[in-house]
N, C-alpha and C positions, 0 to 999 in steps of 0.2 A: 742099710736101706736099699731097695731096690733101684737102678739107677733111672727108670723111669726115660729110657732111651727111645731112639722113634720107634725101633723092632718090638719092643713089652708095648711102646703104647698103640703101635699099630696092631696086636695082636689083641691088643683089650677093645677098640673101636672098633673094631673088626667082630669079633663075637659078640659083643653087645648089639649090632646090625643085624647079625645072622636069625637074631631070637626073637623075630617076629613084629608085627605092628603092636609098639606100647602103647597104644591106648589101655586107662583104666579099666580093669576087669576082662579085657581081653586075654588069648593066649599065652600074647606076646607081654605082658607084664607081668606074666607068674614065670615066664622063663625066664626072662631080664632078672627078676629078682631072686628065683635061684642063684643065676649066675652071679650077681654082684653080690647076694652073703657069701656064695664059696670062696669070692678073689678076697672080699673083706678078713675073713677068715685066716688064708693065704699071707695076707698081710702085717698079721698078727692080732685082730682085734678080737673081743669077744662078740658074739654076735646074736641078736634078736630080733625078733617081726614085733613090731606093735601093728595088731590088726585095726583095719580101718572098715568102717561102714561105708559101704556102696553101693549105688544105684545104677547096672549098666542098662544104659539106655538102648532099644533095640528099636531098629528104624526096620518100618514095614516098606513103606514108601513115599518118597519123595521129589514134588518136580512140579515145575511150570507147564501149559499147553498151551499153544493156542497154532490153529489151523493145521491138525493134526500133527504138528512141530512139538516134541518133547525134550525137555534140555531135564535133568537128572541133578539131581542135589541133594545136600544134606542139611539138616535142620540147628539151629541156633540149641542149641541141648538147654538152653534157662528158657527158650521159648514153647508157648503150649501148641499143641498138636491142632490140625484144624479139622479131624474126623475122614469121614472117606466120601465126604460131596464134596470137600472143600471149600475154596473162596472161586467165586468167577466177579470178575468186571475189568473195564480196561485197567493200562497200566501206564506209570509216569513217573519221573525225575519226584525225589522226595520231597515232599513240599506242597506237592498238586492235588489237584482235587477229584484223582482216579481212587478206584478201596483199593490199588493196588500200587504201591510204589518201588522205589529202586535207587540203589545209590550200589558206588564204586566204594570199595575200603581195602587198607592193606590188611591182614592175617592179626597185627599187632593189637586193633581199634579197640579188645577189653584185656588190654593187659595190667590192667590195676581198674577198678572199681571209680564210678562216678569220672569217666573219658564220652567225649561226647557223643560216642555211637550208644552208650547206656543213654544219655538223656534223650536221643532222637527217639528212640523206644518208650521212653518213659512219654514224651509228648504228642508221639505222633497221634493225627488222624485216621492213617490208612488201615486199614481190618487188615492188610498183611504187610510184608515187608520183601523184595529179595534183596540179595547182597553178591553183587560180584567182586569175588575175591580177589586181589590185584597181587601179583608174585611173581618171581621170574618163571618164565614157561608158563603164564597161566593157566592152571592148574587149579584148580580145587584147595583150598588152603583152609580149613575150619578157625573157626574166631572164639575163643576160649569162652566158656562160661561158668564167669563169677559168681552167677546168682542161680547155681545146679540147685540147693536147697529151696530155693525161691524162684521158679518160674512167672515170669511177667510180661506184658505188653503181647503185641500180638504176632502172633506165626511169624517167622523171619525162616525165608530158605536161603543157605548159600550154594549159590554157585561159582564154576570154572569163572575166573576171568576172561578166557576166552571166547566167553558169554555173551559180554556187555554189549559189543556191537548189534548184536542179534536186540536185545531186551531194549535199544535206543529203537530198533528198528520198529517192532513193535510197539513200543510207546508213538513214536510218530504217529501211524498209520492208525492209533486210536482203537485197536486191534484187540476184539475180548477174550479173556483168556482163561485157564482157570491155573488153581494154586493149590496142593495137594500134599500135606505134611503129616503123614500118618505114622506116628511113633509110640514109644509105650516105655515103664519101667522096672527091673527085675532085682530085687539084691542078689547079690554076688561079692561083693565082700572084696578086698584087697588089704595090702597092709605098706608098713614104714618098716623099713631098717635099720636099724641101730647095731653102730658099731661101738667098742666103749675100748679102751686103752688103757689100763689103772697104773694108776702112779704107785713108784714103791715109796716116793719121800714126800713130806706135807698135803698130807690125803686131806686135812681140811679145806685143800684149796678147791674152790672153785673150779671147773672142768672148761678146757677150751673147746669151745661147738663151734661143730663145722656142718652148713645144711646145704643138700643139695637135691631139686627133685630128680625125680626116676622116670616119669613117663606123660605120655604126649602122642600128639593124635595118630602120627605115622611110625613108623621107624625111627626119623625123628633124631638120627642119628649124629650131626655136629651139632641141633639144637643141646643135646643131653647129653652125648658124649664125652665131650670134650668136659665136663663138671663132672662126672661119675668120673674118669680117669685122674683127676685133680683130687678129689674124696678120697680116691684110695691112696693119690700118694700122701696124705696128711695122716693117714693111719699106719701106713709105714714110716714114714717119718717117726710119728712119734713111739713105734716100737722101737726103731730102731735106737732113740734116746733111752726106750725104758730097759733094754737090754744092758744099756754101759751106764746103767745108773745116775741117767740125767735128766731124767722127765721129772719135774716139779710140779706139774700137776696133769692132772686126766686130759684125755681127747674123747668126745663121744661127737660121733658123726654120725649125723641123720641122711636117708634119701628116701624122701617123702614119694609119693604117690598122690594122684590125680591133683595133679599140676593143672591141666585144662578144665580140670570140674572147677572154679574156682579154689583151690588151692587146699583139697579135702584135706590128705593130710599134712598137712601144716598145722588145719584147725583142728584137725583131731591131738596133733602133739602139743601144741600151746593149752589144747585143755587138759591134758591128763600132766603136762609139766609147763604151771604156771611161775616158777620160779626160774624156766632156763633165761626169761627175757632181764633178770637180773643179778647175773653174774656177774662180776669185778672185770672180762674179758670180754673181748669184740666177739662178735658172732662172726662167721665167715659165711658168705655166702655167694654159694658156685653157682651162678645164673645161667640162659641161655645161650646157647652159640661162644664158647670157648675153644678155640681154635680151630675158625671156619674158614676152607678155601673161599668161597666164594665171596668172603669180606673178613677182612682180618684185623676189624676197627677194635678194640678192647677196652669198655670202660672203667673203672677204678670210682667208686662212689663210698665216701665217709663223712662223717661230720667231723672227724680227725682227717684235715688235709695233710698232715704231717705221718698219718696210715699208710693213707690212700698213694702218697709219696714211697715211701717207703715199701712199698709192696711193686711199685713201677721201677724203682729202681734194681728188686730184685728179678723182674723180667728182665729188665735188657741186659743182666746180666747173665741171665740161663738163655740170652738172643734173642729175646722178642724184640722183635723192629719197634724203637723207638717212635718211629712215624705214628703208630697209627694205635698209639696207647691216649687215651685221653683221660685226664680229673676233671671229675664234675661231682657238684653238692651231694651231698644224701639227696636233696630235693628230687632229684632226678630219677631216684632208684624204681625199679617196678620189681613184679614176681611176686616172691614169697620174700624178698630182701625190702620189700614195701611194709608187708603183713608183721613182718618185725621188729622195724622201726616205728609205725605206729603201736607196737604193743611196749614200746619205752627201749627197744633193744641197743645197745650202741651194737655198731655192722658195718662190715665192711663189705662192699659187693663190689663183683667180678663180674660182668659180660659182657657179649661181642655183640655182634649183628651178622644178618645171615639173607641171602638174596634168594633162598630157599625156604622160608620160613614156614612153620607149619604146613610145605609143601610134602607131598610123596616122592618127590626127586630131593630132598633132603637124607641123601645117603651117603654109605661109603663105597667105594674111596673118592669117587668125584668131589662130593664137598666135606674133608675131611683136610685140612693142613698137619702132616703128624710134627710136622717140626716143630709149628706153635704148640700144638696141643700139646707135646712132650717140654716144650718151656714154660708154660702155665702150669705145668703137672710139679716142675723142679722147683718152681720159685715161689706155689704153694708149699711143698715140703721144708721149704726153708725158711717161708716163715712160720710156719708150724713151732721148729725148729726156735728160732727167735725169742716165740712168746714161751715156747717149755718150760725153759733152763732160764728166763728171768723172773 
């Protein structure tokens, strides 16, 4: 097995960076996914695309006015367009009784379905919405959309956090404004990876799945990186058993695609294999932000506390700082580690937090820790390793 040391894993976060903005359907997610079936490959796996259906959204324009003042944004991708007049009238704190309001949120606000920036949507009054993004550097930070199949409620633009002073300002002074969200949608197609690992002894058994997504609004690179580096070591890993004749049963490693569309494919793999959510084995699931400089906090989420143990005790032994590993319930879980425990899955989740989040300053090597991300890489492999051979 490969040793998964900081120079392999600096080199793997490292070109995964170089390969452009992953957003779905963009560029940068057909290069990314070259790249990660060749290392899959590399690794020993077999390897496949399951093509996914998609819809890239293409933003004509987008942005707030008022008093020849143009502040530039991007659109809620589950919210509808609002044409090329737009919305005008004044604007206010959410709640008020302008057609235009405004609230502060962090990047994370739809990171699982039914969180209460969906129900302000679903309830509001106002004909629009903006949203200033809150992030370190604010920045521009898009807020995922769960409900890409299902657009609802009305026009929402995000904007820079760096914003909000300006839009309080405007709100005060009762200031009218207009609101201008002109978008549209093309299929374009993307897919899921599958890597598959076959056992040479008790092929009846049940196969260990490991899921991890692929792409995301920017670059996006310690959100995704640090899980795609961990994916590959559990498929070396379990070559590496199947070479010396120790692997008990299969590994098939997924790295799903549109992550931010609400979680496309996920739903696309849970429908064409409705039997992965019951297997005899945990699911693993490599979440966001595994080993990020800029917060190196790591959760451990199981309905099995005695996993979720288990899996911390094999970081501090590959050196992840003890400090800043935390166990908390299943309850807690989000992502696609959410999507498959409500689909009955037992699972075990992996992820961190990130002061970059959904930012375009989420890159390498600034917010990239290799030393974690190469002990999250080794103590995956190991327990890969673990469940193999029992």
């Amino acid at each position: 097995m490969t040793a998964f040391n900081a120079t392999h894993v600096a080199r793997l976060v490292a070109a995964f960076d170089s390969s452009g903005i992953h957003r779905v359907g963009w560029p940068g997610d057909f290069t990314s996914g070259e790249w990660l079936a060749a290392e899959a490959r590399a690794a020993g796996a077999e390897v496949s695309r399951m093509p996914v259906a998609v819809n890239r959204t293409l933003v004509e324009e987008t942005y707030i006015e008022c008093a020849g003042q143009r502040i530039d944004g991007l659109p809620m991708y589950d919210s509808p367009p609002t044409g090329q007049a737009g919305i005008t009238g004044s604007l206010c704190a959410n709640g008020g009784a302008s057609p235009i309001g405004y609230l502060d949120l962090p990047p994370n606000s739809a990171s699982i379905k039914n969180m209460r920036f969906e129900i302000i949507r679903r309830e509001t009054k106002h004909a629009a919405l903006v949203v200033a993004t809150r992030v370190t550097g604010e920045s521009l930070a898009p807020i995922n959309a769960q409900y890409f199949d299902a657009p609802f409620g009305p026009p929402v633009v995000l904007v820079a956090g760096a914003n909000a002073a300006q839009l309080e300002t405007w709100a005060r002074e009762d200031a009218p404004l207009k609101l201008v969200s002109v978008h549209r949608r093309e299929p374009i197609g993307s897919y899921n990876i599958v890597a598959h690992v076959a056992a040479q002894t008790n092929m009846s058994v049940s196969p260990l799945i490991v899921v991890t997504p692929r792409t995301g609004w920017w670059e996006s690179t310690a959100e995704r990186g640090g899980g795609l580096v961990a994916w590959l070591a559990a498929i070396a890993a379990a070559r590496a058993l199947n070479t010396q004749g120790k692997l008990h049963c299969a590994l098939t490693a997924y790295a799903t695609c549109g992550h931010e569309l609400g979680h496309l494919g996920l739903s696309e793999l849970l429908a064409r294999e409705p039997g992965l959510v019951r297997g005899d084995k945990p699911i693993l699931h490599l979440g966001a932000n595994l080993g990020c400089a800029s917060n190196l906090t790591l959760f451990l989420r199981a309905a099995d506390t005695a996993m979720a143990a288990q899996m911390r005790d094999l970081l501090t032994n590959e050196g992840y700082p003890a400090e800043f590993i935390r166990v908390e319930p299943i309850s807690a879980v989000s992502g696609e580690g959410r999507d498959l425990t409500d689909h009955g899955a037992q699972v075990l989740s992996m992820a961190g937090a990130n002061a970059h989040f959904h930012a375009a300053s989420d890159r390498w090597p600034g917010n990239v820790n290799v030393a974690g991300t190469a002990a999250i890489a080794r103590a995956v492999a190991r327990w890969i390793t673990l469940l193999s051979v029992s």
